[in-house]
N, C-alpha and C positions, 0 to 999 in steps of 0.2 A: 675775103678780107675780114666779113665779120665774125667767122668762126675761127681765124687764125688769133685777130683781136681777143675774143671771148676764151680761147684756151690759154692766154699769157698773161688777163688777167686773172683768171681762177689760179695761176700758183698764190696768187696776194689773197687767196680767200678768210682767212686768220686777220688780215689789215681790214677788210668789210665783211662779216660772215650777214648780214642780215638785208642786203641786196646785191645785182649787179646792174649792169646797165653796159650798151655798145653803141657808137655813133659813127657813120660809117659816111664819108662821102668818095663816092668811087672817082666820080672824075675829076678832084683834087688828089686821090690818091689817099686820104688820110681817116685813119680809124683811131676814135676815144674810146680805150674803157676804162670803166671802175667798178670798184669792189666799195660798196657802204658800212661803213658801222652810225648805225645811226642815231646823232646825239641832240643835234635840233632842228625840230620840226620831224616829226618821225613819218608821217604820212607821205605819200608817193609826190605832195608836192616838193621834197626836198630829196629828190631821186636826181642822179648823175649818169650819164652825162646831159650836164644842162647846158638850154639855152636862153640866151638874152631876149627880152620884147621883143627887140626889134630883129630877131634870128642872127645878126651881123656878128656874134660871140659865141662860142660855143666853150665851153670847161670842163675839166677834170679836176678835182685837187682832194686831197688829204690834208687834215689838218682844221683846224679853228680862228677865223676872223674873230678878236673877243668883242674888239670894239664896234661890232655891226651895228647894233641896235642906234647909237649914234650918226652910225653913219646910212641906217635906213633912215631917221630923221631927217637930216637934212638932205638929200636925195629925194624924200615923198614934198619937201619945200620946194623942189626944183622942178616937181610935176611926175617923178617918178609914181608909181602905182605896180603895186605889189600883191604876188597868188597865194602865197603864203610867207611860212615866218624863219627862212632859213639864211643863215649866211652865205650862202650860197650864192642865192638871188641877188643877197645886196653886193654881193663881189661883181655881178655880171654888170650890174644896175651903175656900179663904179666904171669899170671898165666906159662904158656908154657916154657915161659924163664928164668924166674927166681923161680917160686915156688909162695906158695900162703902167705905164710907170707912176705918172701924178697918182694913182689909185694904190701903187705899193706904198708909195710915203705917206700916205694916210691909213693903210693897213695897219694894225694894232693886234699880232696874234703868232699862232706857228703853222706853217703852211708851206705846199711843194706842190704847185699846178702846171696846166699845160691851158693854154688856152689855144685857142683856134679862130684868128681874125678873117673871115669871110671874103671882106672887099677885098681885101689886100693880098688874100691867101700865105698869108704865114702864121705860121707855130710859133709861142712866147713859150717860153719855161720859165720858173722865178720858185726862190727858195724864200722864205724868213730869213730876217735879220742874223742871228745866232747857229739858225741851222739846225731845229730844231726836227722837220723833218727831212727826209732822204729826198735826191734824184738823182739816177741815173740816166744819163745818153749817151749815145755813140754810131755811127756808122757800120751795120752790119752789110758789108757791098754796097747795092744801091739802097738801102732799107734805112732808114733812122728811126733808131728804136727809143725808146724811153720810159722809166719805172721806175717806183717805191724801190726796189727791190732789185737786186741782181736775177733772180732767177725769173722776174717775169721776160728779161731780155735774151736769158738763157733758152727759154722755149720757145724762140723763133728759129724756123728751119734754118735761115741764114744766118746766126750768129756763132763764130769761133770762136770757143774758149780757151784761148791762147795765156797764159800766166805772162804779166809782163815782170820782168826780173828785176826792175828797176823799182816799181809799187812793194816787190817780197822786200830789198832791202831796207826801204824804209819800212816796213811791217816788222822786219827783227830788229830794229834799233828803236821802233815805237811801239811794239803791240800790238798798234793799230795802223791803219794805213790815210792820210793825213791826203784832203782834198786838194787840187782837183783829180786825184790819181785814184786807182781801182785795183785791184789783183788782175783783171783782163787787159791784154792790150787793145789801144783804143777806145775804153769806153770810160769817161768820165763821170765825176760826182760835180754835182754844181755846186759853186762854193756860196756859201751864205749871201742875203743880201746883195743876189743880184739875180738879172734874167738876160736871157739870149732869145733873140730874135732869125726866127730860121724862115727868110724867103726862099729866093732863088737859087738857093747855094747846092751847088754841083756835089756830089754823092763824095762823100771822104773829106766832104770839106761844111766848118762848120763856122761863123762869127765868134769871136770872143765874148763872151759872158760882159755886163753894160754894169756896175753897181749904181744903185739906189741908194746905198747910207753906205757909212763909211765908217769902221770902226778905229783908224788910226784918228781920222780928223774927229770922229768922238771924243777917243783918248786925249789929243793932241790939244781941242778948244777947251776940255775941261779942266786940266793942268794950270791954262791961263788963266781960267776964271775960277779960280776957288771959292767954296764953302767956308770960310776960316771959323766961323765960330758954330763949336759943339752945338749949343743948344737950337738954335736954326737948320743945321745940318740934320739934328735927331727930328727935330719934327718936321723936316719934309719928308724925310726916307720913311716916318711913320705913317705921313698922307700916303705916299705913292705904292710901298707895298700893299697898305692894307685897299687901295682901290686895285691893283694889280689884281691881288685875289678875290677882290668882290667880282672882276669880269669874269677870270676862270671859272666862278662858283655857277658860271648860269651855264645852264643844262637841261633837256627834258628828259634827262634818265638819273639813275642813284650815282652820288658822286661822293666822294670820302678822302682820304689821305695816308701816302705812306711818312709814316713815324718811326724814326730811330731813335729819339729822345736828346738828338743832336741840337746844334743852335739854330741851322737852318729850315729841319723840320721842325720842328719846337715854334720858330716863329711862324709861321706857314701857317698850320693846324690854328696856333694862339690867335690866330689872326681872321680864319675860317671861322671857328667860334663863339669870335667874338662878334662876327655877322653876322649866325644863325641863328635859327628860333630854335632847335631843335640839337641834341649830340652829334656832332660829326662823327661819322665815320672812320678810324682808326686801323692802321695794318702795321703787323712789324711782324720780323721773325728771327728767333732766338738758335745758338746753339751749342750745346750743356756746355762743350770744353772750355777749358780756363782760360783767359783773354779772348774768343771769340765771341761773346755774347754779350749785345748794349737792349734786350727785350727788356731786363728789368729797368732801365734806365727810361725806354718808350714808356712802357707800362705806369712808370710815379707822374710822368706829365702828362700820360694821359686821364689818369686818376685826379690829378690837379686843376686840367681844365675841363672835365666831369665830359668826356668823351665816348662813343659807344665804341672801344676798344677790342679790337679778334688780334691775338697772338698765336704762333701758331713754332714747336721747338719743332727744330730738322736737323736729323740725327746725321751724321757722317757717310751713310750709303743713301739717305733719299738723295745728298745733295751730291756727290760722286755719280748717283743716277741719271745727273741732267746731260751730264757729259756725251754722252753720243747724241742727244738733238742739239747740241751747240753750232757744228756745221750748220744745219737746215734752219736754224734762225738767226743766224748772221750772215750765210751768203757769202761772205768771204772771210779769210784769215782773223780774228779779233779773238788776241791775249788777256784783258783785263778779266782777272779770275775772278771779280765781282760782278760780273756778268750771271754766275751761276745762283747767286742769294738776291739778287735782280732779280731774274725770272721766279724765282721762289715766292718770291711776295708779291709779285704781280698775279700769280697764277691764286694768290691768297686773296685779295684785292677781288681779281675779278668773279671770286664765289659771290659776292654781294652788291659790288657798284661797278660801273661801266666810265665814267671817269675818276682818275685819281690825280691828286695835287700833289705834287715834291718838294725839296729844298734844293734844287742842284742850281748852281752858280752863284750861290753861296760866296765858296772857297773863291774862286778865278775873280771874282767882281771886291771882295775884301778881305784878301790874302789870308785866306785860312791854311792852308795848306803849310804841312811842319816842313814841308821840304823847304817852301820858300826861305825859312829861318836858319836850314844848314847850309844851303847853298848862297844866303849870304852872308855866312863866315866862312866860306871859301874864297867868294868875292873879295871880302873887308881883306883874308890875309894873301892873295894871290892876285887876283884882278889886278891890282893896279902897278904888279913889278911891270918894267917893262917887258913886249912882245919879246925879243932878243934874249931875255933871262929867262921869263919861262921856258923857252924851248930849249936853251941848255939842261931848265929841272927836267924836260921832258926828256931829253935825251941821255940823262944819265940815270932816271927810272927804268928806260931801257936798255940800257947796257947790261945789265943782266935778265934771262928769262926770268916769267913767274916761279919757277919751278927753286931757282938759282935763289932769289930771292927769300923764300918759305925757307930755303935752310941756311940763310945768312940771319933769319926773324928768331929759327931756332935755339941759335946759336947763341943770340944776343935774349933771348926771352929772360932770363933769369934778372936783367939789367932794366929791362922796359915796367912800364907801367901795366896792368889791366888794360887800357884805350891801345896800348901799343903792342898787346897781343892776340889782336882780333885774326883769326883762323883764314886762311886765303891770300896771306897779308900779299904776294906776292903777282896778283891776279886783281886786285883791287890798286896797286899799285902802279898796275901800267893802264888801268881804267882813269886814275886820277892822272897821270901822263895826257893822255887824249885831250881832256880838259887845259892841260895848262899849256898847249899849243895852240889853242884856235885861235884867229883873229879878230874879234871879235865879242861884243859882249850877248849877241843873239847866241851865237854858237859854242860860247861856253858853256851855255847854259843847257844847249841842246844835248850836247857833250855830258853835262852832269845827269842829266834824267835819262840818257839812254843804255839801252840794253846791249843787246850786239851792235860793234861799231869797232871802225878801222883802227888798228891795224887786223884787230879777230873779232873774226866774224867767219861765220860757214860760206857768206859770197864771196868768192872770190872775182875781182876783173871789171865787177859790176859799179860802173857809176849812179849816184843816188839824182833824180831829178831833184828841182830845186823844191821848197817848202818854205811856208814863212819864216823857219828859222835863218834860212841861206839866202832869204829874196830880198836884198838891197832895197828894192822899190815896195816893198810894204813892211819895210820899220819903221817905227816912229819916233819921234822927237819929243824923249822921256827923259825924267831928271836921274835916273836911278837904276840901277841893279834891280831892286823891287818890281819897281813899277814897267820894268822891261818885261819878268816873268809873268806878274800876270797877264798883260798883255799877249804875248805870245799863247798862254794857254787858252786866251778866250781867241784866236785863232786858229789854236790847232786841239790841244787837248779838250777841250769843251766841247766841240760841235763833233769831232771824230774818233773822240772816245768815250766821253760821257754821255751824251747826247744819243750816239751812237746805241751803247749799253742801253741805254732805257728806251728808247724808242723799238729797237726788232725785242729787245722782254718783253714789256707789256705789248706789245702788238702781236708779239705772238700767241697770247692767249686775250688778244682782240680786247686789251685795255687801251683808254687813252690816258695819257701821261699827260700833264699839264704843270709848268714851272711859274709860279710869280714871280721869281726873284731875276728870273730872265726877261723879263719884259725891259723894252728900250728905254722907257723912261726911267729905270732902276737903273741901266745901267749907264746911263749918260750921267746920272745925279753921282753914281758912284764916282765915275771919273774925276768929278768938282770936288771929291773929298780929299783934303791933303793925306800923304801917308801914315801920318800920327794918329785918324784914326783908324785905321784899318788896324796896323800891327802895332802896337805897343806894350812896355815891358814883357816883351818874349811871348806875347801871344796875338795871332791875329785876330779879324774878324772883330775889334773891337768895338765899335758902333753896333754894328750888331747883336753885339751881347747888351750892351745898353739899351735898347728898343728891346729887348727878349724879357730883360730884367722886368721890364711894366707889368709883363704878363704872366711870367713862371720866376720863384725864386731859385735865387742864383745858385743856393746848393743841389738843384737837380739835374742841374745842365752844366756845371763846372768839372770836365773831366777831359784829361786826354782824349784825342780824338784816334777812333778809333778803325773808323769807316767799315765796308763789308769786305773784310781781309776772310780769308780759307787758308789752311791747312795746308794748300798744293803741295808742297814742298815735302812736307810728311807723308800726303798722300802717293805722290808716286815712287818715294822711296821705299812704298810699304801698300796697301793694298793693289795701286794700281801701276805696281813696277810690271807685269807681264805685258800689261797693254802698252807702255813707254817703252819698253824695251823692244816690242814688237816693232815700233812706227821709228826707232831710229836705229835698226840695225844697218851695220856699215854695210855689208854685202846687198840689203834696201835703198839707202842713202847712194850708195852708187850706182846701182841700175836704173833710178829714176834721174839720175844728174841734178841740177841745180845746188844740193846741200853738200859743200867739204864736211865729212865724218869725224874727222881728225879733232877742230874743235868740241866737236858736241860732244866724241866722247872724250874726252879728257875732262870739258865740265862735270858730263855726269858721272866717271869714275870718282871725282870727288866728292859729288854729291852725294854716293850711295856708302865713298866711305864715313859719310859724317864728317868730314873734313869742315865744310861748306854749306849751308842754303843755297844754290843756286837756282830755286825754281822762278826766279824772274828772267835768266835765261833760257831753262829748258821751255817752261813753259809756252811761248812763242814757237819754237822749234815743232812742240809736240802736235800745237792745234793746229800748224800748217801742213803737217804730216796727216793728220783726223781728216782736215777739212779735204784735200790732196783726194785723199781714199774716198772720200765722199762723193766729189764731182764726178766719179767714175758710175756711178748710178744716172738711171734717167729722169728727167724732171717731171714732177706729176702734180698736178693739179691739189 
């Protein structure tokens, strides 16, 4: 058992490369292991798998407790007594005293453990609030397996790696694949903010996940209790970030920051800075072509707030280079093509410091995101016909094919405006159809951000399980279109695609990633803000540019956003059409089953005539095809 353990965790070796550790009790049946990267307390007394004083606890976990030192305090008041100085111990030293759930509501950090309760002989699992780290479990026969990572559950003899068809649809209409669901059948991600308690339960059969904090009754009690006035608002959000980043900042190793010269990092680093003795630490990475490159933009604030700044420009084939290790550091199917300038700057990062700080949740927590802005002016001008008249718009959208469409657009071009001769017109227009049918103001929305989605789609027959977009019992009671989006995004797009993206980058070259603006008490405080400040005159994030303003002036950070966008689009219509062409040829698409051909090429016959961008559809298609080929390799250490 503890060589089976010790083989499944060295696939996670990249997650701890600088120890392991195995704990094995044979006649409960159950083996811990871990892989360390280790951040505090580096000596063997903050070695895993640890146990409690009193042996009654045993643990495994990834991740960082910030608020330990706190909570070693009053714990050493209660008689506790401590070998060394890691979080670790004070998680175990919790557990003891207060129990294992009382002890998450008092956790302050990002975290995915397994503990091992003794007396009682059951298994806990428990994620962070947000979702900052992974867990996988599931039922391999009689075997319940569980990891960071899909492939350490891959390299147990008894696990089938089955695709389940209903995880790939929502993988083409998302990119990414939205918890509790997996690309395997049967094996689940545990969804944020909560743990499962696995006693007695019979092989195949597991407890429903228990939450701890609740991000609707978050949403839901902050609405009622608003923040109304500005100036009270800015100085708490100013206390809370800036102690937010004071915990992140404690470390026994080099710790630094990625900088895009955005708002979000921008205030991060501003605020890192302005707690240190010494220059922060600085990463960004640039690239020559015209509109992809925000390095000069990092570079002025980094020079601003007098930072020890590494840049680092990546030409078109290093970053086309990452492409074949995208599989092996994602584990499963995951579209967002900033994933590839993700690990770029992590891989930049971890030349020099072994923690890095971000800006992500930002956007989800104070509506930055431009999408929010179009999508509600589709809201303002459709949302509110009635359900009955929309689906007549939707039904006379499709009364004719796309195809039918592009030469009726033709025909009329000479009459229309520029806006009204956007290329595709006719394939965008049965996309907006989809939308003005749903029921719903969850599902509109789901509707406007999605990729592939019914009626075309390459699944054919396949129903989508449900998601917080479709699940009745976890919407909330919001005043708004607005505030319905982000919501929804910090349950699904934040934890399983952003979150996601940064955590298997920097962990793949064995950085840790660390977010202040994620922390609960930001985002509880967020919620008590009314919408006015978040988005105002046409741009979100507005509070937060006012706390940015304190510390960087307003012309170095006032610019369209631009985020870490690529090329794809260009790229496979032109260096890397032999490899796209390879993974979706029909006579391919058919002998492996799951994909209809029929749409994919028809997308990309237009795509290659320049008709079209489609690379936010192919692109999905192409990495499940990559990753597909990939799994057909054996797992190694």
């Amino acid at each position: 058992m503890a060589a089976l353990a010790a083989r499944m965790v060295d696939t996670l070796r990249h997650r701890g490369p600088d120890d392991s550790g195995v704990w094995v009790d044979a006649a409960a049946g159950i083996a811990l292991a871990h892989r360390r990267l280790a951040i505090l307390d580096l000596s063997a007394l903050g070695r895993q798998p640890m146990t409690s004083a009193s042996g009654q606890w045993i643990v495994v976990y990834n991740g960082e407790i910030y608020n330990f030192a706190e909570l070693r305090a009053e714990l050493e008041g209660r008689g506790h007594r401590f070998r060394g100085h890691s979080d670790t111990e004070v998680m175990l030293a919790a557990f003891e005293e207060w129990g294992l759930e009382a002890s998450l509501k008092r956790f302050n950090g990002m975290f995915a453990f397994a503990a091992w309760h003794r007396p009682s002989r059951t298994l806990y699992l428990a994620r962070d609030r947000v979702g900052k780290k992974p867990l996988y479990y599931g039922w391999a026969g009689n075997v319940f397996l569980f990891g960071s990572e899909l492939k350490a559950l891959r390299a147990h003899p008894a696990f089938r790696a089955e695709i389940d068809p209903g995880a790939l649809a929502l993988f083409l209409r998302h990119n990414y694949i939205p918890h509790p669901y997996s690309i395997y059948r049967g094996i689940r991600s545990l969804r944020p903010a909560t743990f499962l308690a696995l006693g007695d339960a019979a092989p195949g059969q597991a407890p429903s996940p228990v939450a701890y904090w609740s991000h609707r009754l978050v949403a839901e009690g902050g609405i009622q209790h608003p923040v109304e006035e500005p100036a009270e608002a800015l100085e708490r959000l100013d206390a809370l970030i800036r102690d937010a980043v004071r915990l992140r900042m404690i470390a026994d190793v080099p710790l630094g920051a990625f900088l895009s010269g955005g708002i979000d990092s921008s205030l991060v680093v501003a605020l890192m800075q302005a707690q240190s003795s010494r220059p922060v630490m600085t990463f960004s990475i640039g690239f020559r072509e015209e509109g992809f490159d925000e390095a000069a933009h990092a570079r002025a604030v980094a020079a601003h707030l007098g930072t020890d700044h590494t840049e680092l420009y990546v030409s078109p084939a290093e970053a086309r280079d990452v492409i074949p290790s995208l599989a092996e550091i994602y584990d499963e199917p995951f579209a967002d093509d900033s994933q590839i300038p993700t690990f770029l700057v992590s891989k930049l990062a971890r030349s020099r410091v072994t923690v890095s700080l971000s800006g992500d949740g930002g956007d989800e927590l104070f509506g930055g995101y431009a999408a929010y802005l179009s999508n509600l002016r589709f809201w303002r001008r459709y949302g509110r016909l009635p359900l009955g008249v929309r689906r007549l718009m939707a039904a006379a959208a499709r009364a004719l094919s796309p195809e039918a469409w592009d030469g009726v657009f033709a025909r009329l071009a000479p009459l229309l405006s520029e806006a009204g001769r956007r290329p595709c017109a006719g394939l965008r227009l049965h996309r907006l159809a989809a939308a003005l049918e749903q029921d719903s103001e969850e599902a509109i929305y789901c509707s406007l951000i999605s990729h592939w989605q019914p009626p075309m789609t390459p699944l054919t027959g396949i129903e989508e399980p449900p998601t917080a977009f479709r699940d009745p019992e976890r919407r909330a009671a919001l005043p708004g279109f607005a505030e319905r989006m982000m919501y929804l995004d910090l349950l699904s797009y934040l934890p399983d695609d952003i979150l996601v993206k940064v955590d298997r980058a920097s962990m793949a070259v064995s950085l840790e990633a660390r977010c202040p603006l994620l922390d609960y008490r930001v985002a509880e405080l967020a919620w008590r803000l009314p919408l006015g400040m978040k988005i105002r005159h046409g741009q979100g994030k507005w509070i937060l540019r006012q706390l940015l303003y304190h510390y960087v002036p307003r012309e170095l950070v006032e610019r369209p956003k631009a985020g870490f966008a690529l090329p794809v689009g260009i790229w496979i219509r032109g260096p890397l059409r032999e490899w796209a062409e390879e993974l979706i040829r029909p006579a391919r698409l058919k002998s492996e089953g799951l994909l209809d051909p029929a749409p994919i090429r028809a997308v990309w016959d237009q795509h290659l005539r320049g008709e079209c961008d489609w690379a936010g559809l192919l692109w999905p298609v192409l990495i499940f095809q990559a990753w597909r080929q990939a799994q057909s390799q054996p797992v190694s250490p």
